[in-house]
N, C-alpha and C positions, 0 to 999 in steps of 0.2 A: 708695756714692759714685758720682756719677754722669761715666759712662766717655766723657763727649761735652766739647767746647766751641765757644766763638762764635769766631770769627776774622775781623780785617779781609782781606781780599782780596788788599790788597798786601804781606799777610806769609805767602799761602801759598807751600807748600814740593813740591820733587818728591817723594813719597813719602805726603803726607796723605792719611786717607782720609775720603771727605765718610760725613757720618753720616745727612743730610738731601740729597733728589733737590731740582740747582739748577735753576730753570727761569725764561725769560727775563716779559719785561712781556708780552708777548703768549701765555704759559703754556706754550711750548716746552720743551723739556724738554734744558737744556745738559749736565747730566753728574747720569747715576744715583747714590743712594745705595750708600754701601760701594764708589764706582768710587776706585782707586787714581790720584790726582791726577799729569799729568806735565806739562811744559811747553807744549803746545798747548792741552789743556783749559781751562791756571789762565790764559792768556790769553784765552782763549772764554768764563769767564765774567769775565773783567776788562772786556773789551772790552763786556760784555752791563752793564756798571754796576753791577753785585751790588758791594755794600758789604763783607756780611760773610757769611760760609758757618759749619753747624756743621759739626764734624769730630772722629773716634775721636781721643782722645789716646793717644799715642804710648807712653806707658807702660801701656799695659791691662792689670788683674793679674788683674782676675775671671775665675778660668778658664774659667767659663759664656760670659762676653762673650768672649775670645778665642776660643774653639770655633766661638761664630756667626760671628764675623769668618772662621774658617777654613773654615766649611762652605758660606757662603752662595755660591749660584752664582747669574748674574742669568738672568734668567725672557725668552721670545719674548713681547714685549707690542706693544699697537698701538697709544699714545699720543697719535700725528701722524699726521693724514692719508697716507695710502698715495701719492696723486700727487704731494704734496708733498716724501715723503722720495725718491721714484723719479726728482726730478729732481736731488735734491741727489746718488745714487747714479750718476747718469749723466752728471754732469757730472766729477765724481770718476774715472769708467773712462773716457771720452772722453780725460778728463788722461794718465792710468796708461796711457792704449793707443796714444797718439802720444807718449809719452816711450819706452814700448818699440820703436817704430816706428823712433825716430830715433836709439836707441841700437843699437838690431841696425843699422842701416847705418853708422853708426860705426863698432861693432868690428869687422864684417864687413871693410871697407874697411882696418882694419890700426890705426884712430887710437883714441885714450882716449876713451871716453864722455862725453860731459856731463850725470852725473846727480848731481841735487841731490837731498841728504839731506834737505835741511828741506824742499822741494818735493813727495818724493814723502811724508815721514814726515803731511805737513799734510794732504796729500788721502787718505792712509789715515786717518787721523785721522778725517775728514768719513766713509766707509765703517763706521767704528768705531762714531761715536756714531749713524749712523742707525742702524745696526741693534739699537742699545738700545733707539730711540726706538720702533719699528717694524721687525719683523723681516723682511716679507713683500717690502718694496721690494726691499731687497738679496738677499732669495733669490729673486726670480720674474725677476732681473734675473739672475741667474748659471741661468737655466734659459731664455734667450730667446738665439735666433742672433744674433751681431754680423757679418753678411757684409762688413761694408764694412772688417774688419780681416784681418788674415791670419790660420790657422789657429794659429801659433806663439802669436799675441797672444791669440785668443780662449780657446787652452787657458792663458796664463798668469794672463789677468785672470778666468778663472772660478773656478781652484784659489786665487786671491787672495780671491774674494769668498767660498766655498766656508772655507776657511784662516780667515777673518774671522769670522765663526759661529764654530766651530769651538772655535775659540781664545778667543773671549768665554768660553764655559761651560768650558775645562778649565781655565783659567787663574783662573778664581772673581773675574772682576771685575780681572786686575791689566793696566791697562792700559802698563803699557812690556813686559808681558811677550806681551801681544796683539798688541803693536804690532811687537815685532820677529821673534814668527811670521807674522806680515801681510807684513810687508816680505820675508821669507824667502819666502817664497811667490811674491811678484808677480816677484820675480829670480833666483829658484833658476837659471832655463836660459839667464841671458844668457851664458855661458861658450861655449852652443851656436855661437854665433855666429864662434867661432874654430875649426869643425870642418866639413871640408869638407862643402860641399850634396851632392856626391855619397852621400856614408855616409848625412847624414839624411834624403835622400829617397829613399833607395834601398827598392826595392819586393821585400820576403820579408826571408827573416833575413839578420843580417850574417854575414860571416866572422869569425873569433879575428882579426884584425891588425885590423880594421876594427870590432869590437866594445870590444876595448882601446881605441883612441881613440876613440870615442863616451864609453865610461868616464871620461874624465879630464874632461869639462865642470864637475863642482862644482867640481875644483879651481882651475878656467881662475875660472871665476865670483867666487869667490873671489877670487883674486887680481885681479879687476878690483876688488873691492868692496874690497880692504883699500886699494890706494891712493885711494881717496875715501872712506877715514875709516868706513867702517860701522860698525855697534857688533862687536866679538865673537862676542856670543850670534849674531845675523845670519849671519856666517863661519860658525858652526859649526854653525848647521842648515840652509844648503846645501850644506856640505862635507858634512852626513851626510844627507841627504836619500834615498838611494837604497838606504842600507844597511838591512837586515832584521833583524826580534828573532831568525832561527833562522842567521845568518851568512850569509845566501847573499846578500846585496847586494855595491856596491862604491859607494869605490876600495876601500875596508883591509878590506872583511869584517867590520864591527864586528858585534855580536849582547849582546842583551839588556841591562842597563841600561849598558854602554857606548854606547849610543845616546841623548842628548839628545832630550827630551820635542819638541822644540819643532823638530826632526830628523823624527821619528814623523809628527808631524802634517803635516808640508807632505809627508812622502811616503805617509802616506794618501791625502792630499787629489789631491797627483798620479796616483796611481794612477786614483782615481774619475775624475776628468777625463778622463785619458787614455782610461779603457775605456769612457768614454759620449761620447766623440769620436770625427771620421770618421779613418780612419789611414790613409797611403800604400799600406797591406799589409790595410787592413779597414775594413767599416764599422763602425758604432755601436754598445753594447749598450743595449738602454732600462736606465735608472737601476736600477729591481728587477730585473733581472741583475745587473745590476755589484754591486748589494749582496748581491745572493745567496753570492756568489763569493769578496766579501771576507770576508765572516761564516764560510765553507769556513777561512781562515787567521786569522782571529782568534784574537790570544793566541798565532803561530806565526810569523806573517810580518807582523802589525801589532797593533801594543798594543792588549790586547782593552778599554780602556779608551773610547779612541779610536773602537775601532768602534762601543762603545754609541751613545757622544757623537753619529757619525754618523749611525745609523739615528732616535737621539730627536730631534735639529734638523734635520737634511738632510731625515730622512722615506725608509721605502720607497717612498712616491709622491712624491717633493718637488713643490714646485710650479711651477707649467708643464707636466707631465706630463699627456700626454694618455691619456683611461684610458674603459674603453668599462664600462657600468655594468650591472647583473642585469634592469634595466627595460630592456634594449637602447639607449637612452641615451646617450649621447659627448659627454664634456667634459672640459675641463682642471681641475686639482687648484691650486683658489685660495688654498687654508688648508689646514695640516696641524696636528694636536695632536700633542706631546710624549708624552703619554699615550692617547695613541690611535692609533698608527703606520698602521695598516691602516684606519682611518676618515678620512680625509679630507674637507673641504670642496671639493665640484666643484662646479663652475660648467657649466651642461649649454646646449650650440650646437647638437645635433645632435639631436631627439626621437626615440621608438623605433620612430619608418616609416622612418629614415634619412635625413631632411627636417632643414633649417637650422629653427631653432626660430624663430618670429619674436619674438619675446622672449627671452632668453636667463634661465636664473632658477637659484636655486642648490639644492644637493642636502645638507644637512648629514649626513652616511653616525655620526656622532657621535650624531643623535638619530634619524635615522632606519634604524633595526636593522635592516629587512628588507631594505636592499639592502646590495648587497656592489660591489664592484671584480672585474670578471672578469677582465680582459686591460688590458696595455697596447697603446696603440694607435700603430701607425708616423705619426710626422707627416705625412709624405709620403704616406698614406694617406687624409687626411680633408683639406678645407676649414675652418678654424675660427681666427678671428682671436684668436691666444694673447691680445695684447695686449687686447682690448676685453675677454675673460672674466675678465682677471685682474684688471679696474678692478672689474668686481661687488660689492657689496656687498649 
């Protein structure tokens, strides 16, 4: 029997799952196969004129077909021009990074935020489906400096786009369950905003009186989110964001699967952020540190699950990463495979005299075996316009 049918458009539901990838008259691609249908998508493809979509019915008894349903996770593909999804990506964080701008001086100042649920849920939405469309936009886009925001906002909107990956492949395609670790992420720390600047900028470690109230922000956060309606799930994985599989987080101490999935993941994703940012008390670690480090407590102090997730999509070299190559060579990392962690696609600016390349051209480390990745390389160290190596193709 066959496990599929046709459906008009105007009778999809939150919860269908498209069986067939919907893609617009121009062959854009609006929402992948097997992606778990919610209220902005079945409007994206409303609004695109689609008539009728096919979709899994709802009672699937073939245990074979069920399995697929449960196993399938959706793949890094490249669909859609690169510059094209990198502006739909930036206009999206541009949004996300002046809503957080203007809600930290909100709460800072004492009054209730003005944050819209269907505003910011819409433009995570837009972050969602590029990176189905095209995985490379939104990741070289959460690997490139945003100076012109504050440091708060750069580490909230990278662990958002960062959370976004992420959460597409652990979640197997469900997107209201993507969507409300996406949203967890972009506002886990606006609590912060009701904790004196003395403590969070305070340079070395805190004190016990002063460590305890730094602690209490998911809660603060929270409670700002539940009076503007957030979903649940949302509350409950910034309430636990900070708590650890081996007990030593906080506020409660939670440990092991009293920890919510969707908890794990935005405080993986915090962590990586935090430790490959510049801190009031430190610099930076390049990205293969910081994973070096986390792989030290996987399985111990973050779901070793998680960690995989992160090294196969994020990548030991993610992209943006600048990396100095075994031909003496220096270029940034414009493509990573999933199945190739430690092979990367670089993009090389810098030839092995230590001269600007006048051409810039690429290095597939994927087919070409003899060379290797030696070092990463400090940005601040090299000349090399991230942004033109990463248009290469």
């Amino acid at each position: 029997m066959d496990n599929t049918q046709t459906i008009h458009t105007q009778h999809l539901k939150r919860g269908h799952i498209l069986a067939k990838t919907v893609v617009d008259q121009e062959g854009y691609t609006i929402a992948e196969a097997h992606t778990r249908l919610y209220s902005p998508a079945i409007k994206r493809i409303r609004d695109a004129g689609i008539e009728s979509v096919e979709i899994f019915r709802s009672n699937v008894k073939n245990p074979q077909a069920r399995e697929r349903l449960r196993m399938w996770e959706p793949q890094q593909v490249e669909e859609t021009p690169y510059r094209h999804e990198l502006g739909i990506v930036r206009t999206a964080y541009d949004f996300l990074a002046s809503l957080l701008t203007n809600n930290a001086q909100q709460i800072s100042q004492g009054s209730e935020p003005s944050l819209s649920q269907e505003q910011i849920f819409s433009h995570l939405n837009d972050l969602m489906e590029s990176y189905l469309r095209n995985y490379r936009a939104l990741l070289s886009l959460s690997g490139m400096a945003q100076k012109r925001h504050s440091p708060q906002v750069q580490h909230a909107l990278r662990r958002t786009l960062i959370a976004c990956a992420l959460a597409t492949h652990i979640t197997k395609g469900d997107r209201q369950e993507t969507l409300y670790m996406t949203a967890a992420s972009l506002l886990a720390d606006i609590g912060m905003h009701r904790i004196p600047t003395a403590i969070i900028n305070k340079p070395g470690k805190l004190d016990e009186q002063e460590r305890k109230v730094l602690e209490t922000h998911p809660i603060l956060a929270a409670r700002i989110l539940q009076k503007r309606n957030f979903p649940q799930p949302v509350l409950r994985y910034i309430l636990e964001h900070h708590e650890r599989l081996d007990g030593t987080g906080y506020p409660k101490g939670l440990a092991g699967n009293d920890i919510s999935l969707g908890a794990a993941l935005v405080g993986l994703c915090d962590t990586y952020c935090a430790m490959t940012s510049v801190r009031s008390y430190r610099g930076a670690e390049n990205p293969t540190m910081a994973l070096a480090k986390i792989l030290q407590g996987k399985g111990v102090v973050h779901h070793g699950e998680l960690v995989d997730k992160l090294v196969r999509y994020i990548g030991i070299f993610p992209i943006g990463t600048i990396v100095k190559l075994s031909t003496d060579e220096i270029g940034v990392v414009n493509q990573h495979f999933p199945d190739a962690p430690l092979r990367p696609r670089v993009a090389v600016g810098i030839n092995e005299r230590g001269q600007k390349a006048p051409r810039p051209f690429l290095r597939d480390l994927k087919t070409e075996e003899d060379i290797k990745i030696m070092r990463v390389v400090d940005p601040q160290a090299v000349s090399l316009d991230v942004g033109q190596l990463l248009y290469l193709r």
